[in-house]
C-alpha positions as CSV (number, residue, x, y, z in Angstrom):
1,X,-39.2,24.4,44.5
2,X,-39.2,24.1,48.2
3,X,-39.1,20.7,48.1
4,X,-36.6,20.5,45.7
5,X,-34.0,22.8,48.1
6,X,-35.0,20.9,50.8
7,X,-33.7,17.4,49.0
8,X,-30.5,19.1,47.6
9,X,-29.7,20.4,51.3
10,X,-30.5,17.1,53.0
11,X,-28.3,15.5,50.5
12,X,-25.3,18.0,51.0
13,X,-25.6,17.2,54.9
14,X,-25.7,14.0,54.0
15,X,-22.6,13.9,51.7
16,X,-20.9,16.1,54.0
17,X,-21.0,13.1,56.7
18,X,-20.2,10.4,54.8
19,X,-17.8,9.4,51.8
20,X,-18.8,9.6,48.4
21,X,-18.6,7.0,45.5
22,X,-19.7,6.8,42.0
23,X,-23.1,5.5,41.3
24,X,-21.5,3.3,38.1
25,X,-20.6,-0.1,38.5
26,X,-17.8,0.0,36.3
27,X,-15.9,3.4,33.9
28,X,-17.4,3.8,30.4
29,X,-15.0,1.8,27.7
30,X,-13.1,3.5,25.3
31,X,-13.9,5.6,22.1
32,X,-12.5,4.8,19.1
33,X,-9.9,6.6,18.1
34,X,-9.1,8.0,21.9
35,X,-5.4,7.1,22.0
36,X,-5.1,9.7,18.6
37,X,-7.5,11.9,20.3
38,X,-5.5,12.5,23.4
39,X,-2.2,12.3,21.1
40,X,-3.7,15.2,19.2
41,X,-4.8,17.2,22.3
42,X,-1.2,17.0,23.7
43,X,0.8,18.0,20.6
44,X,-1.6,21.0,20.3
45,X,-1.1,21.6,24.3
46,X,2.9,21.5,23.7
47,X,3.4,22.9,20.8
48,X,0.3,25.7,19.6
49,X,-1.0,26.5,22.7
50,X,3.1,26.9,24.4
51,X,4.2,28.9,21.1
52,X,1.2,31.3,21.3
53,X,1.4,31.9,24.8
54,X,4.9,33.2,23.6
55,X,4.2,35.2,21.2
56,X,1.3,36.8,23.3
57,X,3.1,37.9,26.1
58,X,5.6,39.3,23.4
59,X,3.1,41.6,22.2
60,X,1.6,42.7,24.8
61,X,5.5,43.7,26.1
62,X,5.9,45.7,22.9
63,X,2.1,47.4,23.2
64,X,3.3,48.3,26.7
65,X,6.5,49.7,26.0
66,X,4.7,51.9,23.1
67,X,2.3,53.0,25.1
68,X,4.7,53.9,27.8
69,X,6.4,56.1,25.1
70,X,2.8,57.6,23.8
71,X,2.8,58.6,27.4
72,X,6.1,59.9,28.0
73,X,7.1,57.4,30.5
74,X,10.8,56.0,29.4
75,X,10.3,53.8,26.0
76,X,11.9,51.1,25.2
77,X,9.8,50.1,22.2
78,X,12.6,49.3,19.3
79,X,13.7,46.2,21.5
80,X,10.3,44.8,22.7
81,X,9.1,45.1,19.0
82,X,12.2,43.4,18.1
83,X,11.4,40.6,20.6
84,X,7.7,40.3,19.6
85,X,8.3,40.2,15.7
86,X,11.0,37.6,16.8
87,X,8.5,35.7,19.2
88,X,5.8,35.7,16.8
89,X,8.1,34.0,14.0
90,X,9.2,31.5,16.4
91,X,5.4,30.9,17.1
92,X,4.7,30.8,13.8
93,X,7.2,28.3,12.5
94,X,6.5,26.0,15.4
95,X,3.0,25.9,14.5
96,X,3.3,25.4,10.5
97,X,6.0,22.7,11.2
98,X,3.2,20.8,13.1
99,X,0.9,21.3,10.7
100,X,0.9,18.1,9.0
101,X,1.2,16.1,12.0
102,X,-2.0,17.6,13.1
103,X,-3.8,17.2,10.0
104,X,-2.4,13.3,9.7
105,X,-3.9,12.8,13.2
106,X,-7.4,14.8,12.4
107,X,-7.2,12.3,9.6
108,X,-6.4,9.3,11.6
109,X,-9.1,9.9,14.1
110,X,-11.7,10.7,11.8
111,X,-11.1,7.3,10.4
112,X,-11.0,5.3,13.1
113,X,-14.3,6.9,14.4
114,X,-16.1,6.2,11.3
115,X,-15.2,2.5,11.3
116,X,-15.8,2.5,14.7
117,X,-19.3,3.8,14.6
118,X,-19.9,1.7,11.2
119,X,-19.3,-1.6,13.2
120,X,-21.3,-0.4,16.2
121,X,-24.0,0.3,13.8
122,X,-24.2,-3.0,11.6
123,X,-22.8,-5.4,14.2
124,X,-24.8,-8.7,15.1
125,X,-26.4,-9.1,18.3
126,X,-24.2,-11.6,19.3
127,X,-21.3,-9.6,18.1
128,X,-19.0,-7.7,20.4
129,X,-17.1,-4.4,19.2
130,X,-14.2,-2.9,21.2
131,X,-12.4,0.2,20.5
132,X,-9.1,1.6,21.2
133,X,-7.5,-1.2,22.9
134,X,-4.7,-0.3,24.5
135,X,-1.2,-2.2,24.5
136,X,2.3,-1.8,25.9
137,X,3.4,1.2,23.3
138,X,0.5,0.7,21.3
139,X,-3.1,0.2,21.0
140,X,-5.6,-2.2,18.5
141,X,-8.2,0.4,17.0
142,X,-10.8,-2.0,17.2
143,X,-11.3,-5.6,18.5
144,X,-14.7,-7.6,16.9
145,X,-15.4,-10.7,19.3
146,X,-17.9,-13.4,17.2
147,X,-18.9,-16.7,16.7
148,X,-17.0,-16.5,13.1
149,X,-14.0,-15.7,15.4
150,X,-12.3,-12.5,16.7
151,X,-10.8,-10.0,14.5
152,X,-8.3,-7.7,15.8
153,X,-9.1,-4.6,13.2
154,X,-6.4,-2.1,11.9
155,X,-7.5,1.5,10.5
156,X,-5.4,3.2,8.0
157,X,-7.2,6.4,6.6
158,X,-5.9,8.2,3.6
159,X,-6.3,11.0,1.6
160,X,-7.5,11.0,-1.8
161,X,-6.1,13.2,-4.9
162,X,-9.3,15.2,-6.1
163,X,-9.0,13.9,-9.3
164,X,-8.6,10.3,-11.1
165,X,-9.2,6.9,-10.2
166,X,-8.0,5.8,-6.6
167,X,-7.8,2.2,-5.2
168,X,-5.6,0.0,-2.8
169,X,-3.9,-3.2,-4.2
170,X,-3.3,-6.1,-1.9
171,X,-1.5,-8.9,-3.4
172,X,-1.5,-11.3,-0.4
173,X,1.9,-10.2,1.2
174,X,1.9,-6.2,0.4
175,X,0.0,-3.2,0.0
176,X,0.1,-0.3,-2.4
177,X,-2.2,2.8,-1.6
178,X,-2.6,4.4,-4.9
179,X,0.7,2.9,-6.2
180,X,2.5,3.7,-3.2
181,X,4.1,1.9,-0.3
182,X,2.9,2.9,2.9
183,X,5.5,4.8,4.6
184,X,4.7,1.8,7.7
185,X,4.1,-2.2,6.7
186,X,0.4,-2.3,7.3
187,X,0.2,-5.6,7.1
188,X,3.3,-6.6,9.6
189,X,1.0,-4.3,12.0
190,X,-1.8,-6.2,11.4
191,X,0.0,-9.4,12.7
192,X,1.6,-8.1,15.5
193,X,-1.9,-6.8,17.0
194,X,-3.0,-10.0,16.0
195,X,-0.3,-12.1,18.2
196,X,-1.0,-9.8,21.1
197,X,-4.7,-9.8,21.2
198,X,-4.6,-13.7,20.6
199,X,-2.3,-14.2,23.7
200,X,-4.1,-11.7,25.8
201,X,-7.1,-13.7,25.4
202,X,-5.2,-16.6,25.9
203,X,-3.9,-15.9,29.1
204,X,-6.9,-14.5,30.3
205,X,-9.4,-17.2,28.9
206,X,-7.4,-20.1,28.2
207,X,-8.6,-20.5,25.7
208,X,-6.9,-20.7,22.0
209,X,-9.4,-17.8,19.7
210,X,-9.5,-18.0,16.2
211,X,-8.0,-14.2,15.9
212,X,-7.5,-13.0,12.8
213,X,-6.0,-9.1,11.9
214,X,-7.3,-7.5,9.6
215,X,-6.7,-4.2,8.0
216,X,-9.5,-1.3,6.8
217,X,-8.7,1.3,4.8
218,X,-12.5,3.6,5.1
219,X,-14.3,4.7,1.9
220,X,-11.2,3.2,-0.5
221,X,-11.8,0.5,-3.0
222,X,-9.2,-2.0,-2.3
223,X,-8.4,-5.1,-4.4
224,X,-8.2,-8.2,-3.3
225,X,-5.8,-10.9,-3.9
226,X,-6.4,-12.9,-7.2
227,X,-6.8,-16.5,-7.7
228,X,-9.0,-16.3,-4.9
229,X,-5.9,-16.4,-2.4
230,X,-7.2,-16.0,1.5
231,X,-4.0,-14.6,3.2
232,X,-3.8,-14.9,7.3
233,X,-4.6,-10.8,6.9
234,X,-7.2,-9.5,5.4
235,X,-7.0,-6.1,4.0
236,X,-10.4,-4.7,3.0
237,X,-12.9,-1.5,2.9
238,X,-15.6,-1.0,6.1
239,X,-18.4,-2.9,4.0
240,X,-16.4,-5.8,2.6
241,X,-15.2,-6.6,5.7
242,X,-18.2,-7.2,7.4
243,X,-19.3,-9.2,4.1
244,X,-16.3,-11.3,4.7
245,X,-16.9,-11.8,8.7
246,X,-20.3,-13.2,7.6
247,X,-18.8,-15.5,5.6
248,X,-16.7,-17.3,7.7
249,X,-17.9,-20.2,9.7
250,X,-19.3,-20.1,12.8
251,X,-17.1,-21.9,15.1
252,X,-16.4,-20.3,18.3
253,X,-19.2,-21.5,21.4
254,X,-21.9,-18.7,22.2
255,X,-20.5,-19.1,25.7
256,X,-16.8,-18.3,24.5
257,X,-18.1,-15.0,22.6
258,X,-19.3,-14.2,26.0
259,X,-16.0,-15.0,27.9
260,X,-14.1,-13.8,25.3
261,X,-16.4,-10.5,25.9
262,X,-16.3,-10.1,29.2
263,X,-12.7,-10.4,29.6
264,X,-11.9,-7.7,27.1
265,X,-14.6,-5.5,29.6
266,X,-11.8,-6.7,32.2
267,X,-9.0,-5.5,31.2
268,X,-10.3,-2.3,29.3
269,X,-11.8,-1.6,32.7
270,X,-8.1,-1.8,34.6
271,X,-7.0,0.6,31.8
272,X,-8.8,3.1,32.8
């Protein structure tokens, strides 16, 4: 224990005379899912934690003004309950209107860290996963780097109904979750995270990737494209996905993977 002390003390004089840095080389990259994460965090921040706050300080006025009149100081406790029942429905219908917003985003995330963690898990060793990539006004959820190409990677989680069968149906130009059109193209997404991360390599590499979007929709089965069509997008589940990456020739250099790699490390790093 002495000794101990006597390290931590010749380290504090030591700090104390000279400036400090970080030991790492280089910031951790990005989760998945973090741009929804910190989405999340700031609707809850503006919107629960501001209402409640509200409300609070409400209550505690009227608890104040009834005790004053317990008390026989001068009450005023008609208005501040008044105020506080009126504080806590405005807290209340703030927080129920965000409600589904903050379950779509729960949602969202969840998916995107599941994919995440399933390609970190089953990747190749000469594969290269990147999450959360983020744009200008957007971000690519996940970014696979391979000798079968790279593969800018979409998520789009959806609920389920409890009951009945459940699938996706791609047709080679649309999608239909369950018979529905998704509220947003998924596809058109797909392609425009494509472009970008096919440029951005481009620019930074010069070099022309293979890049190919794809969109996942976790733990749905989705149905592929008859006649054995091969659109420029690729909708698919997490496990067909990396069934189809396998599939694909091998045509990018093990020393582009790696440039390809390291550049991505590059910029994530300046976006930190």
């Amino acid at each position: 224990m002495p000794n101990t002390l006597g390290r931590m003390e010749s380290e504090t004089r030591l700090g104390s005379k000279k400036a400090k840095r970080s030991p790492l080389k280089q910031q951790p990259l990005r989760l998945p899912g973090e741009s929804l994460s910190d989405e999340r965090e700031e609707l809850l921040y503006s919107e629960v934690v501001t209402a409640a706050m509200v409300a609070v300080f409400a209550v505690l006025d009227a608890g104040l003004q009834w005790w004053q009149f317990l008390t026989d100081a001068p009450p005023r406790p008609v208005p501040a309950t008044v105020l506080a029942l009126g504080a806590v429905a405005w807290a209340t219908f703030r927080v129920l209107r965000i409600r589904p917003r903050i379950h779509a985003l729960n949602l969202g995330l969840s998916g995107e860290r599941y994919v995440g963690q399933y390609l970190d898990a089953h990747k190749h060793p000469d594969w290269h996963v990147f999450h959360d990539v983020p744009g200008t006004g957007f971000n690519v959820d996940h970014i696979l780097v391979s000798p079968h190409g790279v593969f800018a990677v979409e998520t789009k989680t959806y609920s389920k109904p409890a009951a009945g069968q459940t699938s996706v149906v791609y047709d080679g130009t649309k999608v239909l979750v369950n018979g529905h059109t998704p509220d947003r193209d998924p596809v058109a997404q797909a392609r425009a995270v494509r472009d970008w991360v096919r440029q951005l390599l481009f620019d930074t590499t010069a070099i022309n990737y293979p890049v190919r979007g794809v969109v996942v929709f976790p733990g749905w089965y989705v149905e592929s494209p008859k006649g054995g069509l091969r659109p420029d997008v690729w909708v698919l589940n997490e496990k067909a996905f990396l069934k189809f990456v396998e599939n694909e020739p091998a045509t990018v250099k093990t020393e582009d993977v790696a440039l390809a790699a390291a550049r991505l490390v590059n910029y994530l790093t300046k976006c930190q």
